[in-house]
Each structure stands twice: as C-alpha cells, then as structure tokens.
C-alpha positions as CSV (number, residue, x, y, z in Angstrom):
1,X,-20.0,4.9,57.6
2,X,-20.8,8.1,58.2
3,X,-19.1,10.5,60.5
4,X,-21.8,12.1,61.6
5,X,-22.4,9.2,64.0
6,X,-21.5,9.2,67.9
7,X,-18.2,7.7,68.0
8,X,-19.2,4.6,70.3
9,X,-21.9,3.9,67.6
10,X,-18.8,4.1,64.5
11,X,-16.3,2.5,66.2
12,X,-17.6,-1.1,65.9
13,X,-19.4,0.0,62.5
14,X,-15.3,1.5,61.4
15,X,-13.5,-1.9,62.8
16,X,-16.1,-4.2,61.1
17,X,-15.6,-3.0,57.7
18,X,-11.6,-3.0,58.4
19,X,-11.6,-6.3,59.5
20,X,-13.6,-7.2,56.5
21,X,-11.9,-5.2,53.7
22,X,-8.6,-4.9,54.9
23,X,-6.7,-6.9,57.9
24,X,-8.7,-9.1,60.4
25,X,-8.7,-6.8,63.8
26,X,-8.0,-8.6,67.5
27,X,-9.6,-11.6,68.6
28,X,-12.2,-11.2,72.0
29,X,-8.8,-12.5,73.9
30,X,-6.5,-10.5,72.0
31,X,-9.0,-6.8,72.9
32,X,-9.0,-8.1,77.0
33,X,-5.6,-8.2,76.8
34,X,-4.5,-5.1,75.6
35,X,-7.2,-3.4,78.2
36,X,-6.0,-5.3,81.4
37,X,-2.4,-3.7,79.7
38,X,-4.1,-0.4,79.4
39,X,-5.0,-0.4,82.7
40,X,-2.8,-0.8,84.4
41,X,-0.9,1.6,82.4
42,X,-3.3,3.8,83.9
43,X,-2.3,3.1,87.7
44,X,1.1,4.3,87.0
45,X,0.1,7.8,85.3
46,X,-0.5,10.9,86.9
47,X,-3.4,13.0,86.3
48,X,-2.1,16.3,86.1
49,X,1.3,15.8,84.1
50,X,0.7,13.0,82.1
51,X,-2.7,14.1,79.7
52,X,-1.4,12.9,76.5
53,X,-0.5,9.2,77.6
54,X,-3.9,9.3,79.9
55,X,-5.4,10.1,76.4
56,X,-3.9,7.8,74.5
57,X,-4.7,4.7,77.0
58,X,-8.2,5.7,77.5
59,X,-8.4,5.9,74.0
60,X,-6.9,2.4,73.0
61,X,-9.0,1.1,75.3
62,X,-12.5,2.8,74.2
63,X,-11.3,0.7,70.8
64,X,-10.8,-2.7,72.3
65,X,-14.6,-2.2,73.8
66,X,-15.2,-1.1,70.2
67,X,-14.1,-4.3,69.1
68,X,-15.6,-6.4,71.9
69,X,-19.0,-4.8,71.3
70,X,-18.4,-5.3,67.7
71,X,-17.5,-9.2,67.9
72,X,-20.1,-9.6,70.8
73,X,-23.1,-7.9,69.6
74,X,-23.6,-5.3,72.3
75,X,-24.1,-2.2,71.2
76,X,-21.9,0.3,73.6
77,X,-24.2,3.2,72.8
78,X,-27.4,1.5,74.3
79,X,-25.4,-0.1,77.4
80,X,-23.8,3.1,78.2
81,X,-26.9,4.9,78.6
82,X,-28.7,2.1,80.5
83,X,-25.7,2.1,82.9
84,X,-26.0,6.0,83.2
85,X,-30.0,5.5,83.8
86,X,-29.2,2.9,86.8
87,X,-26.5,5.5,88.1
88,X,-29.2,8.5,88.2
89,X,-31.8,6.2,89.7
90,X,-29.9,4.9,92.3
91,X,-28.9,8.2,93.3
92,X,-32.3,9.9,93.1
93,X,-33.1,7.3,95.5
C-alpha cells in the first residue's frame, strides 16, 4: 500500500491487510466504542496544555473511522469532501 496515498485513503487500505495477514482488527461495535471513549476523553482535555493527549485521542479515533469505513464500505476520503462541499455551499448561501 503505498505511502504516497492520503492517510484517510491508507488507513482502511493499512487495517484491511492487517486484519487479513496478521490479527483480526475491532469489530463495527468494538471501533464505536472506543470513539464514544475517545470522546469523551476529549471533554476533559484542555486545548492549550494538553496537545499530546488531544493528539493522541483524535488520532485513535481517525483509526476507528478507518476501520468503520473499512468494514462498512464508505470511503472517508470521498465523504469528507462531500461534507466540506455542503459546508461551503451552505455558507455561500
């Protein structure tokens, strides 16, 4: 899988191959789980002294999308720009 590829097109492409070469990844379930856990880590951070843990949450949680993309079919890359699209249009409006 190539690393030249946008991260939120890899991800699901990285996890795939893990789950089929090495150790099955999290189940649908088992990803919403550890983002409502993520989240609300999130609630109890502070932006301006706690960087590397807000890091490390939004990262663990752009994974478990990874994973429910990858399990789901939806490709993030596509639905993240649609979403943008709707945001600019309903703003130019």
């Amino acid at each position: 899988i190539p690393g030249e590829f946008p991260s939120l097109i890899r991800a699901p492409k990285v996890l795939k191959k893990i789950d089929q070469l090495y150790t099955p990844m999290k189940t649908y379930e088992g990803s919403v789980k550890t983002i409502i856990e993520e989240s609300e880590n999130l609630t109890l951070l502070s932006l301006e002294q706690e960087t590397v843990k807000l890091e490390k949450s939004l990262g663990n949680i752009l994974m478990e999308l990874s994973n429910i993309s990858r399990l789901k079919r939806i490709p993030l890359e596509q639905l993240l720009s649609d979403k943008l699209e709707e945001l600019i249009n309903d703003c130019e409006q």
